[in-house]
N, C-alpha and C positions, 0 to 999 in steps of 0.2 A: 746704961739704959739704952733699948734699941729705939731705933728713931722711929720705926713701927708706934711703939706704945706711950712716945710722948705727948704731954698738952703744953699747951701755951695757951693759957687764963680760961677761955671758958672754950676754947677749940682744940679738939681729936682725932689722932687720924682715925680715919674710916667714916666721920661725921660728916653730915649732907650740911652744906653753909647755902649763902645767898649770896652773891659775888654782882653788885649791882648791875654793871652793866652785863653780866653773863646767865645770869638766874642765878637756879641750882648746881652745887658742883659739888665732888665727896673728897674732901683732904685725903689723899693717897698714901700721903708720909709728910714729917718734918722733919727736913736736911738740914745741913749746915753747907754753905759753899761759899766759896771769895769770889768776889767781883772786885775789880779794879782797887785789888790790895784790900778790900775791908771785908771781913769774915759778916756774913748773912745768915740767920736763921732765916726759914721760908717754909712755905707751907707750898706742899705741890698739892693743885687742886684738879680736878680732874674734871670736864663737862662732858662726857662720853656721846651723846647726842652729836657736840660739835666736831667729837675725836679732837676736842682741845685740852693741853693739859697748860696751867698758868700757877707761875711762881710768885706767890704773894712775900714780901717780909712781912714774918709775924710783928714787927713794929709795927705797921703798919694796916693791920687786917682793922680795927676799929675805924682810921680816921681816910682809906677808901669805901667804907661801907662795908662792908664782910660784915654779916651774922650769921647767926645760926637760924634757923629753921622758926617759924611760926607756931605760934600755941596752935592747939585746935582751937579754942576759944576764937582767935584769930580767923583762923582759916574758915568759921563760923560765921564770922561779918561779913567777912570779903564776898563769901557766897551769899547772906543779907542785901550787900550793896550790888551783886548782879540784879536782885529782883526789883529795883526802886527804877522810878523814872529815868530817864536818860537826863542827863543837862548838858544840852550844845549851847554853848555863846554863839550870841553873834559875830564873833570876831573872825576876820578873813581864815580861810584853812591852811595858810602858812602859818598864820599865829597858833593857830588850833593844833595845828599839828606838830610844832615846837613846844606846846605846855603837854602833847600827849605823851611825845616823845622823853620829855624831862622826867614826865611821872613814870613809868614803863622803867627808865634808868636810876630810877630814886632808890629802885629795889623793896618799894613799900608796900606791902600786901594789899592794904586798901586802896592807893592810889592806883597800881595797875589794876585792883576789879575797878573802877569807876572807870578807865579807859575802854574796857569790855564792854559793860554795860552802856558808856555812854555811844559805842561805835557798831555795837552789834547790830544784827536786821534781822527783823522776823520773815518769814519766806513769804510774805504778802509786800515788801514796803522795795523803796527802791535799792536795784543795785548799787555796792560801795564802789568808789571810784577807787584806780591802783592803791595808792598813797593809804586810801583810808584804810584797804586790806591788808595792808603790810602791817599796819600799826595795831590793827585789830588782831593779826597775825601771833604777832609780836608778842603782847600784854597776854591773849589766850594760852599762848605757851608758857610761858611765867606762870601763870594762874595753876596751870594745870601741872606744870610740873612741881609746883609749891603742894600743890594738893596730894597729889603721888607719893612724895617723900613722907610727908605728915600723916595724911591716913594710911601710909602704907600700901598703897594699894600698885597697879601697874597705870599705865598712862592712859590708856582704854576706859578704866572702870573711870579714872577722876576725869576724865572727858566728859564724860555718861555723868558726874558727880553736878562740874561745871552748866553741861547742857540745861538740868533738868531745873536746876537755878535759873537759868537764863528765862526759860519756858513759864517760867512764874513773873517774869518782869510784867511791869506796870505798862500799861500801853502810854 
């Protein structure tokens, strides 16, 4: 069997995965290679965006978080939860920004839209401080490249998908 056309339980190469802390990335191949004497299977995944390529063991792809790709069902809510209220605690913006940050890395469709939604700004309200751009940064690009892969589309149109969700948020 070439390593091109193998699976490993419900992952294939050429499959677009969720790699928590990196987003989207598309299984290239599954290799076999030895590290310090013990044979590895591994999944090379590829995040072309970052020009990073990261070798998971496929032991391993469940219990770092690796999935596969979102229903659109999903990707359905996720743009639902852009349009709903914002909810900021009042807790200090280190706190705030270590639970954004968690969510963003959870790799969970819904919890990075609530970080969008709840960081985003309408072109009327004030500007975000560095920190809160970066994180807003961060979670839109997830979002939007979750959405890309799923509908198929290029990064442009799910931008334009993401936007026009936002544009419907609750004041």
């Amino acid at each position: 069997m070439s390593t091109s056309t193998k699976s490993k339980g419900e992952f294939r190469a050429n499959d677009y995965v969720v790699y928590p802390a990196h987003g989207v990335g598309r299984i290239i191949s599954i290799e076999d290679q030895e590290i310090a004497g013990v044979r590895l299977e591994l999944f090379v995944i590829s995040f072309e965006k970052e020009k990073m390529t990261l070798r998971v063991p496929t032991a391993k792809a469940n219990s770092v978080g690796m999935r596969t790709l979102s229903s659109p069902e999903l990707i359905g809510k996720a743009l639902e939860t852009l349009k709903g209220r914002a909810r900021v605690k009042r807790a200090m913006w280190s706190r705030r920004a270590q639970e954004y940050e968690q969510k963003i890395n959870s790799g969970d469709l819904i919890s990075i839209a609530e970080v969008v939604r709840d960081l985003h700004r309408a072109e009327d309200q004030p500007e975000q401080s560095y920190s809160e751009r970066q994180l807003y940064e961060a979670a839109l690009e997830r979002l939007t490249r979750e959405v890309a892969a799923v509908e198929r589309l290029d990064e442009v149109r799910a931008a334009r998908r993401v936007d026009e969700a936002l544009d419907k948020k609750a004041a």
